[in-house]
C-alpha positions, 0 to 999 in steps of 0.5 A, spaced: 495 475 475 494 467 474 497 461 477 504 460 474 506 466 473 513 468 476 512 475 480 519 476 475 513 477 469 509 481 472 514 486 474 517 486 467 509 488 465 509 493 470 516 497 467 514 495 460 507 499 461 511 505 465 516 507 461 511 506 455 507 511 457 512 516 457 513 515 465 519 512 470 519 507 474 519 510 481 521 504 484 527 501 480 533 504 484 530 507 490 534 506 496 537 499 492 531 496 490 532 492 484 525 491 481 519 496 477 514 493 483 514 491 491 510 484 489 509 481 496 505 474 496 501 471 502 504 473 509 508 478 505 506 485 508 510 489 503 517 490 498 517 483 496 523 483 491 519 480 484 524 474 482 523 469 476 524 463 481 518 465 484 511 464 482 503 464 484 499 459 486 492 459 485 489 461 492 494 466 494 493 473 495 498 478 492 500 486 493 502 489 487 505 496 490 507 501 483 509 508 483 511 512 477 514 519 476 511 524 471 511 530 469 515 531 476 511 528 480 510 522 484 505 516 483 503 512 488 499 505 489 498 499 491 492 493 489 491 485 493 490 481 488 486 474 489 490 468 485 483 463 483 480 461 488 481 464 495 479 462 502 473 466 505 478 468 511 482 471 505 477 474 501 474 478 507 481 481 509 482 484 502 475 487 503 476 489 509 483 492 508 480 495 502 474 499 506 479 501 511 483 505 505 477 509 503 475 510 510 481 513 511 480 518 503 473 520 507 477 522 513 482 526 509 478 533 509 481 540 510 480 541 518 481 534 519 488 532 521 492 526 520 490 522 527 483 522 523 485 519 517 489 513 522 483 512 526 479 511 521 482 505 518 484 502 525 477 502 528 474 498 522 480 494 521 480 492 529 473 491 529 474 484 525 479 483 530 485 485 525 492 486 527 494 494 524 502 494 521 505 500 526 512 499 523 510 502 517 506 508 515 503 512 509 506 518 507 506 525 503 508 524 495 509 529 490 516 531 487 519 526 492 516 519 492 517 520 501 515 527 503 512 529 511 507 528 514 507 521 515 500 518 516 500 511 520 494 507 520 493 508 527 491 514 531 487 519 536 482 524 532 483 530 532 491 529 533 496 531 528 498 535 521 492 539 519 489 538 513 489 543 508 487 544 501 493 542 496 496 537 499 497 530 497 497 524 501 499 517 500 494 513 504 496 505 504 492 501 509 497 495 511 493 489 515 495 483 517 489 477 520 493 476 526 498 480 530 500 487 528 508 485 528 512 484 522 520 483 521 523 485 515 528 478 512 535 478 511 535 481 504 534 487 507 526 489 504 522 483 504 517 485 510 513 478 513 507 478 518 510 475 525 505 471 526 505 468 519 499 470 518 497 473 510 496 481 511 494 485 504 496 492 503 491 497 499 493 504 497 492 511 493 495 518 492 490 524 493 490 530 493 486 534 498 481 540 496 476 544 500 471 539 498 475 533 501 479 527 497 481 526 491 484 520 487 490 521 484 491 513 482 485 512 479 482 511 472 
């Protein structure tokens, strides 16, 4: 993740350490796609397409989404990354967005239900005035990569699936620094904030036990 390097190599990283691992891209193929990795830079929300063409400067900021197939299952995960020396503004928007991610993973207990999980990450993101991404959600993950429930980033406590012991949730805080709206370009996949502010994008699968969450994607 240094200045210079094309979203290309990054990607070609990415594949290389999957398969090397006895795993398969999730990813490759999905719907059309043609990448390992949804690398998306700056006022990119989500599924930005890695290209050789494309390369990082320093002071961006840039969301690395991967999954893998294991075993018969699905891996699901998403990091944004600073490029060198960011702005404050934009080192702020990744701590928050992060902070929403795990505010949501606490939230994610049995008896709780998914509108819990929502309202935990739009209450902390929009108290700092962040717009949170409704055109897009998180979701179920196991031996499909999308399963139901759908679980927004967005919510009413006490509404929703019931949580349950068993369950496995992909959790993925999308937060833009101004406006909730996106657009998707014409390639088909590429997401940008309307407002053409930066956005950043954290994610985790977890599985819910009758003690709360735990993490899937984490070393």
């Amino acid at each position: 993740m240094q200045p210079g390097v094309s979203t290309k190599e990054i990607d070609d990283a990415i594949k290389k350490f999957i398969v090397g691992a006895g795993a398969k891209p999730s990813f490759l193929g999905y719907g059309g796609f043609p990448a390992s990795a949804c690398i998306s830079i700056n006022n990119e929300v989500i599924h930005g397409i890695p290209s050789k063409d494309r390369k990082l400067c320093g002071g961006d900021i840039v969301s690395v989404d991967v999954g893998a197939f294991y075993n018969g299952f699905h891996g699901d995960n998403a990091y944004t990354y600073a490029v060198g020396d960011i702005s404050e503004e934009a080192a702020q928007l990744l701590r928050v967005t992060e902070a929403c991610l795990y505010k949501g993973i606490e939230a994610a207990k049995p008896g709780n239900r998914i509108g819990d999980i929502g309202h935990a990450v739009q209450t902390h993101a929009e108290q700092f005035g962040y717009g949170v991404v409704r055109k897009f959600v998180g979701h179920g993950v196991g031996k499909n990569l999308h399963e139901d429930p759908e679980v927004p980033n967005f919510g009413t406590p006490g509404r929703g699936v019931r949580l349950a012991p068993g369950m496995t949730l992909a959790i993925e805080p999308m937060i833009n620094l101004a406006g909730a709206d996106v657009k998707v370009l014409s390639d088909g996949w590429t997401t940008i904030t309307t407002s053409g502010s930066l956005s950043a994008h954290f994610e985790h699968s977890i599985v819910i036990t009758k003690d709360g969450a735990q993490i899937l994607t984490q070393v």
